[in-house]
N, C-alpha and C positions, 0 to 999 in steps of 0.2 A: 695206268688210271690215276687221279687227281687223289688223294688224300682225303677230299670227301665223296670218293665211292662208297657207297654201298658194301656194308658187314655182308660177308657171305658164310655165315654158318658152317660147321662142319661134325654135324650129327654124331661120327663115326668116329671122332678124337674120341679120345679120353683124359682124366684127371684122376690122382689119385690122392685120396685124400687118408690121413694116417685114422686108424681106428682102436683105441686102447683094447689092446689082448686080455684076457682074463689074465689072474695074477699078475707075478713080476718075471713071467718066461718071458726070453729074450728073442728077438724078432728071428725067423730061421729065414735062408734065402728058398726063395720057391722057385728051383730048378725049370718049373714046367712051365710059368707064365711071367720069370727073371722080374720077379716082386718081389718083397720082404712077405712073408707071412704075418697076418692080422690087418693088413691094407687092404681097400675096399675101392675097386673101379666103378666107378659112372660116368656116365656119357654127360658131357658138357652141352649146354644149351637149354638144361632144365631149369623149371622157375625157380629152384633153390640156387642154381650157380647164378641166374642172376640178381636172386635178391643177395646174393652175398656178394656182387662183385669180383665175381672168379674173375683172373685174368685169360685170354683166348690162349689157345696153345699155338705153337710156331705153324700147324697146318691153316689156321685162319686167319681171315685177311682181317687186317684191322682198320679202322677207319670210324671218322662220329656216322649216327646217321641222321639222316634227312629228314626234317617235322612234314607231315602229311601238308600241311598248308604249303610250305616251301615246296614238295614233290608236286601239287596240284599248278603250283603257281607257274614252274618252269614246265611242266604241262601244256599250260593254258597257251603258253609263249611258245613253244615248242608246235603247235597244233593252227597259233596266227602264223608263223611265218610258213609255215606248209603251204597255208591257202594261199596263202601271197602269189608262191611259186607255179603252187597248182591252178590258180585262176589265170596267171598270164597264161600259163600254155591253152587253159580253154577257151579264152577269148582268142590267142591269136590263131591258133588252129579254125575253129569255127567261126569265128567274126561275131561275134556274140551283143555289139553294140556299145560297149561298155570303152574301150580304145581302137577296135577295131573292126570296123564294116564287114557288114559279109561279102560284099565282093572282093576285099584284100584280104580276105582269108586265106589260110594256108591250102585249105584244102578244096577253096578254090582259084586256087593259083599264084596267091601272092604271096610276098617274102615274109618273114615277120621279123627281119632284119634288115632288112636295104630301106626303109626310111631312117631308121633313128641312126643305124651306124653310117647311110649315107649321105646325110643334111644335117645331123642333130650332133655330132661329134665337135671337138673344138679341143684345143691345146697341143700337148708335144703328139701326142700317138695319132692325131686326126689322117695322116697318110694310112696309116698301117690299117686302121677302120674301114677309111673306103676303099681297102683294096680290096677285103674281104667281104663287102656290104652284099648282101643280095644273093652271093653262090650257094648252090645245091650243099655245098660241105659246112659251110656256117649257119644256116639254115638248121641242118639236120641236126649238128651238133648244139647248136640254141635250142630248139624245142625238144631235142631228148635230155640235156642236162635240165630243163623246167620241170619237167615231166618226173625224173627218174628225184630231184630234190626233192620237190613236193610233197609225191608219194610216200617218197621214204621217210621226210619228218609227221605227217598225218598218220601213218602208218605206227612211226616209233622205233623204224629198223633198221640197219645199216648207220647208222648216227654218226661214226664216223667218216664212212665214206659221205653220206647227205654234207655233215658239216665244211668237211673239205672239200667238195665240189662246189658249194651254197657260198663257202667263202672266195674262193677263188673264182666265180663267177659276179659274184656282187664287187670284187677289187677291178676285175678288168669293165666293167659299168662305170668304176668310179675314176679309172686312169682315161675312158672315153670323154668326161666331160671336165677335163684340171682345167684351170682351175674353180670349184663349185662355184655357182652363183653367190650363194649369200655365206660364204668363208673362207678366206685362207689356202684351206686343205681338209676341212675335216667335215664329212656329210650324212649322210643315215648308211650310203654301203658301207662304209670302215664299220659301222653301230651293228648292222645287219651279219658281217662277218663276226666281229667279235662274237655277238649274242648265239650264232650258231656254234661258234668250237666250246663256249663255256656251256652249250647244252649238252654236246656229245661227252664233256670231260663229267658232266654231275649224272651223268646215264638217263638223260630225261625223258629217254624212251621207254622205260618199263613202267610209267604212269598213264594210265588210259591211252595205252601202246601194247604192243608185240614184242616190245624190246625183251622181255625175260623169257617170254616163248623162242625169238629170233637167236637170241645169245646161247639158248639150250643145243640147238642145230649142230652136231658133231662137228661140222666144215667149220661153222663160223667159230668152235670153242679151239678149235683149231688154227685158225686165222684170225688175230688180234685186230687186222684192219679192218675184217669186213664184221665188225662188231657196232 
């Protein structure tokens, strides 16, 4: 995780803090909880350890955290580019009118690949596009990576897997059309990939998401990827 994850508490440390003994008797060791006697444990994470600036113990993660503004913000961004995803899939599934007719709809029989990757392509990869334009396997694989992105950034879950499929599908959108119209090399899919992996690294799923319900899931605290 990034540096600026998310502090995750850990209730159950503790800290010891020294507490003057009556008189001048000298600290005995306490065989049964390998303390000094007259030292006094509490559970760290109390409003006094933080008005004092306890430092965390080596069981917690440390890291700054994130101002409510900032978590809403990467949010709000986190929740557009969902719809993004998730609108191509329903327009092209359905033909919704919006880029896609309902007779070239998916589900009434038309590609939602073989026009763009088989006319709208241009530069080095334009062969390797229209080999694959139009088949049942690119097809399938286009509308459930739409489908399974979207989801999962509206959602808030899988962030990682979302970000790494969301990015690696907006790179090969962006090697189909080299060189962009109006630059060089550089056009909103490179903007679109980046903006997804810096969501999945600030955890921007556990803000009006699933993410901290999704992350609790024994498998996923288990499995770092599917986090």
């Amino acid at each position: 995780m990034s540096a600026m994850a998310y502090i995750a508490k850990d209730h159950n440390s503790t800290v010891r803090t020294s507490v003057p003994s009556a008189g001048l008797a000298p600290l005995v060791p306490d065989v049964a909880g390998l303390q000094p006697a007259g030292e006094q444990v509490r559970p760290i994470g109390t409003a006094t350890d933080r008005g004092r600036g306890s430092a965390p113990t080596a069981r917690t993660e440390v890291g700054p955290h994130l101002s409510a503004p900032v978590r809403y913000l990467l949010a709000g961004i986190r929740l557009a580019l969902g719809w993004i995803f998730l609108w191509a899939f329903l327009d092209k599934m359905f033909g919704l009118g919006h880029e896609t007719t309902d007779a070239k709809s998916w589900v009434n029989g038309g590609s939602p690949t073989e026009g763009f990757l088989g006319s709208a392509t241009k530069g080095p990869f334009t062969g390797f596009y229209h080999s694959i334009a139009g088949t049942g396997l690119t097809d399938l694989l286009f509308m459930g990576a739409l489908l399974a992105i979207g989801g999962a950034l509206i959602l808030g879950v899988a962030m990682r897997l979302a970000a790494g499929g969301g990015a690696l599908l907006t790179l090969m959108m962006w090697t189909a059309v080299l060189p962009p119209a109006s630059n060089p090399f550089m056009d909103d899919h490179l903007i679109y990939a980046a903006v997804l992996i810096v969501l999945a690294l600030l955890g921007a799923g556990s803000t009006v998401g699933l993410g901290a319900i999704w992350a609790g899931i024994p498998l996923v605290r288990r499995t770092a990827w599917l986090k």
